[in-house]
C-alpha positions as a Markdown table, in Angstrom:
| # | Residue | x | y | z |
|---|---|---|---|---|
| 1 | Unk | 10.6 | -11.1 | -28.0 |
| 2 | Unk | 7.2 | -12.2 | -26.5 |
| 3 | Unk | 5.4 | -10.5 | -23.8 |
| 4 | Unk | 2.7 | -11.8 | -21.8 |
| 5 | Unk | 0.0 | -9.4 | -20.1 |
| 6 | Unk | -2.5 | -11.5 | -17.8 |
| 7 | Unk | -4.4 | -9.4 | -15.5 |
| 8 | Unk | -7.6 | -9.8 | -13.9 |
| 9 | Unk | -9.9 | -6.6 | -15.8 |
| 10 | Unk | -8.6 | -4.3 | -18.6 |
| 11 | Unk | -6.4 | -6.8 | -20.3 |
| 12 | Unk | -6.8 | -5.4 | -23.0 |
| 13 | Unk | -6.0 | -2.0 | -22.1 |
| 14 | Unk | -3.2 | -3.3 | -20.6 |
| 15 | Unk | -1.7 | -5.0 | -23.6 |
| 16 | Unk | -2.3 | -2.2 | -26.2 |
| 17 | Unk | -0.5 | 0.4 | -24.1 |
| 18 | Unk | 2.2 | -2.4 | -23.5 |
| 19 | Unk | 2.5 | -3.1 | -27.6 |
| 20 | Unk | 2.7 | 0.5 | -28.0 |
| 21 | Unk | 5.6 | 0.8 | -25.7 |
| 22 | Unk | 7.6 | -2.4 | -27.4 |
| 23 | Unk | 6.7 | -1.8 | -30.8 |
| 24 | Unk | 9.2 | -4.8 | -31.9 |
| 25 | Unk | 7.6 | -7.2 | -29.2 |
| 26 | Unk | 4.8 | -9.6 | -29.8 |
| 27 | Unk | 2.8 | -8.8 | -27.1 |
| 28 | Unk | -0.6 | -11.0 | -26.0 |
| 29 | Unk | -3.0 | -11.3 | -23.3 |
| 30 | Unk | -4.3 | -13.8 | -21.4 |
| 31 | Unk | -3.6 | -17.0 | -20.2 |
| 32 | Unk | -3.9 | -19.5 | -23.5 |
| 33 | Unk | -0.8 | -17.2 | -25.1 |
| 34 | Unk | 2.3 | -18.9 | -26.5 |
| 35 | Unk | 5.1 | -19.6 | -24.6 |
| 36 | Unk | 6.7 | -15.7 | -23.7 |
| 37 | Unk | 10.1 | -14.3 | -22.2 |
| 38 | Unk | 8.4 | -11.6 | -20.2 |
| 39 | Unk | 5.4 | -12.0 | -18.3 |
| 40 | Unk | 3.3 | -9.1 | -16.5 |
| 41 | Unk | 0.9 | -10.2 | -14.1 |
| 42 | Unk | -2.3 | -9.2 | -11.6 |
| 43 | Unk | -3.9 | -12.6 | -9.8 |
| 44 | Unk | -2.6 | -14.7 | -12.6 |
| 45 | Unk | -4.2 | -17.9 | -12.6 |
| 46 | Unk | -2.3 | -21.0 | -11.0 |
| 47 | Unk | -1.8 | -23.2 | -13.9 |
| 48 | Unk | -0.6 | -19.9 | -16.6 |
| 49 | Unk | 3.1 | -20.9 | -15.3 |
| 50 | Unk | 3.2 | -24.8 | -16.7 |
| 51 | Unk | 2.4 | -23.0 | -20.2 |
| 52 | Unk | 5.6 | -20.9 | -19.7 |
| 53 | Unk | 8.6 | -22.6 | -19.4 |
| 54 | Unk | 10.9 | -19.7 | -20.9 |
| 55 | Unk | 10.5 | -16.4 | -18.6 |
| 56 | Unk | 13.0 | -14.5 | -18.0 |
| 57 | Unk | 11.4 | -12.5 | -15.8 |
| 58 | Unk | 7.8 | -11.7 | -14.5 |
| 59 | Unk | 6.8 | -8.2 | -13.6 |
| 60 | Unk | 3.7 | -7.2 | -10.5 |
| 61 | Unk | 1.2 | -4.6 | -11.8 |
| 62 | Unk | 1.1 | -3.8 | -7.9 |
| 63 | Unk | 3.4 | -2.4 | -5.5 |
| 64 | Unk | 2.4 | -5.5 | -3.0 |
| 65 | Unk | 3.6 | -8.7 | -4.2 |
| 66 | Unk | 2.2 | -11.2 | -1.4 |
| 67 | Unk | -0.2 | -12.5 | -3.3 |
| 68 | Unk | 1.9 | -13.5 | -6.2 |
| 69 | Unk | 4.6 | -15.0 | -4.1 |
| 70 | Unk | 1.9 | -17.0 | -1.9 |
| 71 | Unk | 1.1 | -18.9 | -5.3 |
| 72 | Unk | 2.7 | -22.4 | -5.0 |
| 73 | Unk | 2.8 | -22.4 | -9.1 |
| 74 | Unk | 5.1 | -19.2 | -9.4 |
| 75 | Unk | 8.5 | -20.2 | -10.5 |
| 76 | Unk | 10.8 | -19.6 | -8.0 |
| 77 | Unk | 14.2 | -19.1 | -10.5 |
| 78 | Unk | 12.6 | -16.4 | -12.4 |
| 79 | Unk | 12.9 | -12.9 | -11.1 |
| 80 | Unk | 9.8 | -11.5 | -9.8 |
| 81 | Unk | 9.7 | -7.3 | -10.0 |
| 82 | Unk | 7.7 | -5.4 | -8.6 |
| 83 | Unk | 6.1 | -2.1 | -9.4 |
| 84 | Unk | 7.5 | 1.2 | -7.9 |
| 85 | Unk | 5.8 | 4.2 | -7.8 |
| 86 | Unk | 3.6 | 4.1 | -11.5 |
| 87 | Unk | 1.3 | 7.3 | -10.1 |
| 88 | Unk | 0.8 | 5.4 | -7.2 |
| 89 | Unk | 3.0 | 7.8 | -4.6 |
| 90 | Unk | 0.5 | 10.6 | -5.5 |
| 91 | Unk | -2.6 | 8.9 | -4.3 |
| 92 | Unk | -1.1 | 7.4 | -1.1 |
| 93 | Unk | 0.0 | 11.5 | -0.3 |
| 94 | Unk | -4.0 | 12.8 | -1.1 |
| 95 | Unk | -5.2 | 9.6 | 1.2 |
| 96 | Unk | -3.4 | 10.3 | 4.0 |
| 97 | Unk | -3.0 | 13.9 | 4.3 |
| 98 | Unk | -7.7 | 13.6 | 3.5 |
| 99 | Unk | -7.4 | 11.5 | 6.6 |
| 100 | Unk | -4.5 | 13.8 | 8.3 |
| 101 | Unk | -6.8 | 17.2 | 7.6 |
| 102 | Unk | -9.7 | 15.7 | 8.6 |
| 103 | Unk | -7.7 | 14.6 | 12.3 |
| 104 | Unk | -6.7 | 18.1 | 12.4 |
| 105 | Unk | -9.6 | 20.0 | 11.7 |
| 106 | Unk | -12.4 | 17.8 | 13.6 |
| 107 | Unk | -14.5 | 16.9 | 10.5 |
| 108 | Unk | -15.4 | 13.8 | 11.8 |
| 109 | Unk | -16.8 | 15.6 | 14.9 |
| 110 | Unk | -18.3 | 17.9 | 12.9 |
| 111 | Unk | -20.1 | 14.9 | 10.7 |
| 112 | Unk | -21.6 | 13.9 | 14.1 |
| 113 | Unk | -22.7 | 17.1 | 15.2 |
| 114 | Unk | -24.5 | 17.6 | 11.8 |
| 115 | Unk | -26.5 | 14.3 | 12.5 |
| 116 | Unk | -27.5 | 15.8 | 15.9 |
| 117 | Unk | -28.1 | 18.9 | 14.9 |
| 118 | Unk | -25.7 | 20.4 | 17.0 |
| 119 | Unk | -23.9 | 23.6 | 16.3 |
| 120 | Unk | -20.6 | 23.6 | 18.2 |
| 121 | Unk | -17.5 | 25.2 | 17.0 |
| 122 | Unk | -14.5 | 23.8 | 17.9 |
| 123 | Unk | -11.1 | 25.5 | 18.1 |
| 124 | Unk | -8.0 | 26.0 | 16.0 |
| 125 | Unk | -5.2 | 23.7 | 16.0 |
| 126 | Unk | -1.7 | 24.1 | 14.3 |
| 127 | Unk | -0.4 | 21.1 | 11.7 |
| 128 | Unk | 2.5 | 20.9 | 13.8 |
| 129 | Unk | 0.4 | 19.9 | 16.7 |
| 130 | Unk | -0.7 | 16.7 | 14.8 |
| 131 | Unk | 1.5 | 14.4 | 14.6 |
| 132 | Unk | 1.9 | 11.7 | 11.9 |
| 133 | Unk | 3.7 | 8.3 | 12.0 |
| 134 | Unk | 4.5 | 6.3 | 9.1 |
| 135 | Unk | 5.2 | 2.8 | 9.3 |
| 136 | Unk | 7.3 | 2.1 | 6.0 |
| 137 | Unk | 9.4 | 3.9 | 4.5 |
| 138 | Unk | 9.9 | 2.6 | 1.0 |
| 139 | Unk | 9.1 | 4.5 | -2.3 |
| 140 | Unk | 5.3 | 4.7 | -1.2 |
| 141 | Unk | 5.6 | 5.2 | 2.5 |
| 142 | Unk | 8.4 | 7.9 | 2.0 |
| 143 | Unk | 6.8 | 9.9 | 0.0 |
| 144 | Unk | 3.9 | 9.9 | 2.4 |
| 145 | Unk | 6.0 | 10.8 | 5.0 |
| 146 | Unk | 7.8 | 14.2 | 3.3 |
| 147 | Unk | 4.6 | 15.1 | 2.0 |
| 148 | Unk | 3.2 | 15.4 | 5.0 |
| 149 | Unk | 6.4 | 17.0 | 6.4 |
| 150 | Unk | 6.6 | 19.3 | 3.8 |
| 151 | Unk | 2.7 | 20.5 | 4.7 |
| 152 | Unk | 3.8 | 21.2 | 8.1 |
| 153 | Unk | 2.9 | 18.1 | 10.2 |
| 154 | Unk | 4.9 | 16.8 | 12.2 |
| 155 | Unk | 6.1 | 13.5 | 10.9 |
| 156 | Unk | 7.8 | 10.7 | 12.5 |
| 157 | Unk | 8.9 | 7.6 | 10.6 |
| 158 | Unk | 10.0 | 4.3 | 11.3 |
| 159 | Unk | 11.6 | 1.4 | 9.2 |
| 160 | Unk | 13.7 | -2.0 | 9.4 |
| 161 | Unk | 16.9 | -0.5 | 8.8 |
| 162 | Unk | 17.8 | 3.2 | 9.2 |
| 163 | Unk | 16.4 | 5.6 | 6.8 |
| 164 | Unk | 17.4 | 8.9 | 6.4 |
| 165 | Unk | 14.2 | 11.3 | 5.0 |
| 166 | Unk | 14.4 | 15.3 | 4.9 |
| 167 | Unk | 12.0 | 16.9 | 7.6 |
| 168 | Unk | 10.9 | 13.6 | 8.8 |
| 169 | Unk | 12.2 | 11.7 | 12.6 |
| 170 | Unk | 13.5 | 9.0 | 11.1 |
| 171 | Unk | 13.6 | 5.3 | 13.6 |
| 172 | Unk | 14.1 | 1.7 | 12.9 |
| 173 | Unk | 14.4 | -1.0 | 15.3 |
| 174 | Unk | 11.9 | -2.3 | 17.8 |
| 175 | Unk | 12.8 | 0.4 | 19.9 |
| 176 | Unk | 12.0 | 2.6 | 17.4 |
| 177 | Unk | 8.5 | 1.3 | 16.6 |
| 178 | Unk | 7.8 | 1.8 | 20.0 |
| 179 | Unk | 8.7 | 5.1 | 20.1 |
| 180 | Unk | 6.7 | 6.0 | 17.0 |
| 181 | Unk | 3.7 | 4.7 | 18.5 |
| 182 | Unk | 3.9 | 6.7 | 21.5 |
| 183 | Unk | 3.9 | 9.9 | 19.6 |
| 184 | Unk | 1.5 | 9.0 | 16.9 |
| 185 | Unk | -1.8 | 10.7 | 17.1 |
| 186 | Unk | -2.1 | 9.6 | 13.7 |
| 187 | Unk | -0.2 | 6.5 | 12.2 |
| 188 | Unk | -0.3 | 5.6 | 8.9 |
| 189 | Unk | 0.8 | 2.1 | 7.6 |
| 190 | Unk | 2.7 | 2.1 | 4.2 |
| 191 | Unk | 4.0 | -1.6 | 5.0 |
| 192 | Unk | 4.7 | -4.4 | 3.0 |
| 193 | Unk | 3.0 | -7.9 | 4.0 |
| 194 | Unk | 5.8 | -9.8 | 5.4 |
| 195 | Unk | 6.1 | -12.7 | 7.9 |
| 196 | Unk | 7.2 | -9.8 | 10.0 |
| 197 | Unk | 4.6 | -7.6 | 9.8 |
| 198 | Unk | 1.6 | -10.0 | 9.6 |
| 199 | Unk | -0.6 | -8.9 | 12.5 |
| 200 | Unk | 1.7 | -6.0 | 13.4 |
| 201 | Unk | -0.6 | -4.1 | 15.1 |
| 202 | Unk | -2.0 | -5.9 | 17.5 |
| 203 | Unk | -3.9 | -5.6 | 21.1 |
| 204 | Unk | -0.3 | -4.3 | 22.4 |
| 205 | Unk | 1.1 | -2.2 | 20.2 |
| 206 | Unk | -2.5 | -0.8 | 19.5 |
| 207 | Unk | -2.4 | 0.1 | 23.1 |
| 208 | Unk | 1.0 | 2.4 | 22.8 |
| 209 | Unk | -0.9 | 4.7 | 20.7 |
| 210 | Unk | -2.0 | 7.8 | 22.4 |
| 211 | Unk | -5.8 | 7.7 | 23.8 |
| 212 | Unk | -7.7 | 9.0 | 20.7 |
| 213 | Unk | -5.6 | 8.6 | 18.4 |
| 214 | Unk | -6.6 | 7.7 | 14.6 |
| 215 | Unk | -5.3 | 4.8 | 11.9 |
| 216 | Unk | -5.1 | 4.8 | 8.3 |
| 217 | Unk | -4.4 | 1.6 | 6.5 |
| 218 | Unk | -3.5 | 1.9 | 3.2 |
| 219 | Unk | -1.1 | -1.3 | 2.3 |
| 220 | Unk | -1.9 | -4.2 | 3.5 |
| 221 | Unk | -5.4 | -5.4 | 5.6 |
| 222 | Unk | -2.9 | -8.1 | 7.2 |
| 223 | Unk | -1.1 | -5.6 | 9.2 |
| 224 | Unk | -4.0 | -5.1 | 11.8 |
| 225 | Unk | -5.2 | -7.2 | 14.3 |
| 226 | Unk | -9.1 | -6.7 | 13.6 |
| 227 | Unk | -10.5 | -7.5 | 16.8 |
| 228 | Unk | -8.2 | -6.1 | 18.4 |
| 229 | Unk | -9.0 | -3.1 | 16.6 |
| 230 | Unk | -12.5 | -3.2 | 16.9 |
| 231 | Unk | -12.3 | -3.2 | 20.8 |
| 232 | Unk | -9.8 | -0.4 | 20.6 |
| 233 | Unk | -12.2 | 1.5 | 18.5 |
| 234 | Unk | -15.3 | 0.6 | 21.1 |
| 235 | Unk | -13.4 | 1.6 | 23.9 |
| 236 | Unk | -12.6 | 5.1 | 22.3 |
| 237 | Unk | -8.9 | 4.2 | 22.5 |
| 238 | Unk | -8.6 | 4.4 | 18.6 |
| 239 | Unk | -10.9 | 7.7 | 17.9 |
| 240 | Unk | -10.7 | 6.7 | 14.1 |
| 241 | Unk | -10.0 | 4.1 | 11.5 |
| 242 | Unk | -9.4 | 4.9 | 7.6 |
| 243 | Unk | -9.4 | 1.1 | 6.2 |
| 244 | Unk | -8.9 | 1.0 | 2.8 |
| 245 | Unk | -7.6 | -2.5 | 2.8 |
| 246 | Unk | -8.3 | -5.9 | 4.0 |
| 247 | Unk | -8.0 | -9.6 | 5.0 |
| 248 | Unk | -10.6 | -10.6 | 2.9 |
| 249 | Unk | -11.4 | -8.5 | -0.9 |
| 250 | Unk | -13.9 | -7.4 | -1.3 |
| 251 | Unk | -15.1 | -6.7 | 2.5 |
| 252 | Unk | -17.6 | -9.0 | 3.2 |
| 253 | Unk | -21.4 | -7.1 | 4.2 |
| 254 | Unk | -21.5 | -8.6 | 7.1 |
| 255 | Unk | -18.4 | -7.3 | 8.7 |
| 256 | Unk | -19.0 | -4.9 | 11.2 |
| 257 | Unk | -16.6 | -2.5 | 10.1 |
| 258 | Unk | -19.0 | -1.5 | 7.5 |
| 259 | Unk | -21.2 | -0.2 | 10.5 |
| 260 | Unk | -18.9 | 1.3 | 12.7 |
| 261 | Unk | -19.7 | 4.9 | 13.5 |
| 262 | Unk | -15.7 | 5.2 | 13.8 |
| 263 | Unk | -14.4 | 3.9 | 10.4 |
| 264 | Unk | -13.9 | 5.2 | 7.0 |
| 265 | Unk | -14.3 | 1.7 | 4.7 |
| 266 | Unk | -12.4 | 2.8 | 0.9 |
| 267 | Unk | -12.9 | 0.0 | -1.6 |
| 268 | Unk | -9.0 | -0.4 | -2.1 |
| 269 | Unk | -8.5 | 3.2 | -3.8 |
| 270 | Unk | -5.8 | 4.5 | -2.0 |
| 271 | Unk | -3.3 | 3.9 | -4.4 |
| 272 | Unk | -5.1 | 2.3 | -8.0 |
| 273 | Unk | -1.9 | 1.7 | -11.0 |
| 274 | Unk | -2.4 | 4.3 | -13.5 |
| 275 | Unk | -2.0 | 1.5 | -17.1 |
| 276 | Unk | 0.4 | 4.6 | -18.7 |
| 277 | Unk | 2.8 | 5.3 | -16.1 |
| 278 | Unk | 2.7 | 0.9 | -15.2 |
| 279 | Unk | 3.6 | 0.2 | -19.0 |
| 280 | Unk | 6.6 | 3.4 | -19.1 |
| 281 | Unk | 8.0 | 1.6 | -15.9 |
| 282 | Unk | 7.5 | -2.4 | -17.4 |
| 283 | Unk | 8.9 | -1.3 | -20.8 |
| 284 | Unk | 11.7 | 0.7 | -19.9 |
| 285 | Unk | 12.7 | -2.7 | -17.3 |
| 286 | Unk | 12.3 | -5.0 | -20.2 |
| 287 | Unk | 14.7 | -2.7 | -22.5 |
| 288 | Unk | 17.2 | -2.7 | -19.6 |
| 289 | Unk | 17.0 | -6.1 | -19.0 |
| 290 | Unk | 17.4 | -7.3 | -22.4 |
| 291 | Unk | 20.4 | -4.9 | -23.2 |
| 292 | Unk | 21.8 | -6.9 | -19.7 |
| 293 | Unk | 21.5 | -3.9 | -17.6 |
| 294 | Unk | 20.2 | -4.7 | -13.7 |
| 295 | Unk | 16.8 | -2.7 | -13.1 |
| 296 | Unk | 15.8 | -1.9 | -9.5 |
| 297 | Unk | 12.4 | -3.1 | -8.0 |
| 298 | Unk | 13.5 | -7.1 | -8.3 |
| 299 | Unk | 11.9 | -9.0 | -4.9 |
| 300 | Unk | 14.0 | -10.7 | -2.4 |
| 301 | Unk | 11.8 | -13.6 | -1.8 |
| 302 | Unk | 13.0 | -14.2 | 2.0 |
| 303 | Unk | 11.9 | -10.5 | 2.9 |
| 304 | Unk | 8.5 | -10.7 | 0.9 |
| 305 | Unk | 9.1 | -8.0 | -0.9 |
């Protein structure tokens, strides 16, 4: 069995801690290797696919496969699978409930206050007063969502179909988006990029938030309407945006989100794939598949993810 690793940094890394997971694999990085069954993959280049015409099945080091499936070269009979979870629930939980804590306790306030010199206390506010939305409610978004439950916040989620999470007010449905919106004084997007949610929050539905009410974006910088955004944000609408992703990677210095006394730019760290707990998950998929046991994680195409 062959193995292909082709990432864009620590290939290397990648493969040894791949190899040592599949001792009896040939495993080899980088896009001039021989013709493999299994193939896992980080922006790939285009032409890496004529070279293998054998996969049985190709594997995202990310939990956001748009990228991958926007390549016109990707084969589209080979099973594309995506990574769930690989450390990267943890992360997402200490991003949002930074930006949730901060909401709650003012800190932001505070930062301005300190620039001004300013000592004014503010006053003390319950975590059940806050509440949190999630949009998503995969493996990512619903761990967000109890972990924020479980802290004490109040939570409200919303999905395509109907989910059903402990402690969290679970919605689907347009209906239900709108409703999630109205009671979000923070909203948190866990989304996949989908034809669907391309430009989800827009002018509108950026207006159903309450006045003053914070974002945190931490899937997919697609999701947000950016100028729409911005003129929420300058007309103190939006009180806050944590960013942590973006239409264009890395954020360009010009954009004037950079400068925004009302944004938090991250560098795309909400959720980084920890090469240990990525290789447990790809080798114990490759095992199952080559024993002819279905693994979960496999992308339906039509939904995007």
């Amino acid at each position: 069995m062959d193995v292909l690793v082709c990432t864009s940094k620590d290939q290397t890394a990648w493969r040894d801690a791949l190899a040592a997971r599949l001792p009896a694999a040939r495993v080899h990085a980088g896009p001039d290797a021989p013709p493999c069954d299994y193939a896992v993959l980080w922006k790939p280049p285009g032409d890496l696919f004529a070279h293998q015409p054998r996969l049985k099945a190709m594997f995202s080091l990310g939990a956001g496969v748009n990228g991958l499936l926007a390549m016109q070269e990707l084969p589209r009979d080979v099973p594309l699978v995506r990574m769930e979870g690989a450390g990267m629930g943890p992360q997402m939980v200490e991003y949002a409930l930074h930006a949730a804590l901060r909401e709650l306790r003012g800190f932001g306030g505070y930062a301005d206050a300190q620039a001004a010199a300013c000592w004014n206390p503010g006053h003390a506010r319950a975590r059940r007063d806050l509440t949190v939305g999630v949009l998503g409610l995969g493996v990512l978004g619903g761990a967000v969502a109890c972990a924020l439950a479980d802290f004490g916040f109040d939570v409200v989620g919303w999905s395509r179909t109907p989910r059903t999470l402990e402690g969290v007010d679970c919605l689907h449905g347009n209906d239900g988006l709108d409703a999630v919106l109205g009671r979000s004084r923070l909203l948190v997007m866990c989304l996949p990029l989908t034809p669907d949610t391309d430009t989800l929050l827009d002018a509108t539905r950026l207006a159903r938030l309450p006045a003053g009410a914070a974002i945190v974006n931490i899937a997919r910088g697609e999701l947000i309407d950016d100028a729409a955004l911005l003129t929420a944000l300058d007309a103190g609408h939006i009180g806050a945006a944590y960013l942590d992703v973006f239409r264009d990677e890395p954020l360009p210095p010009s954009h004037p989100y950079w400068r925004h006394p009302r944004v938090i730019v991250t560098p795309h760290i909400a959720a980084l794939t920890d090469v240990h707990a990525a290789c447990d998950q790809v080798a114990d998929k490759i095992r199952c598949l080559e024993a002819g046991l279905p693994i979960s994680g496999v992308v339906e195409r039509d939904r995007g993810y």
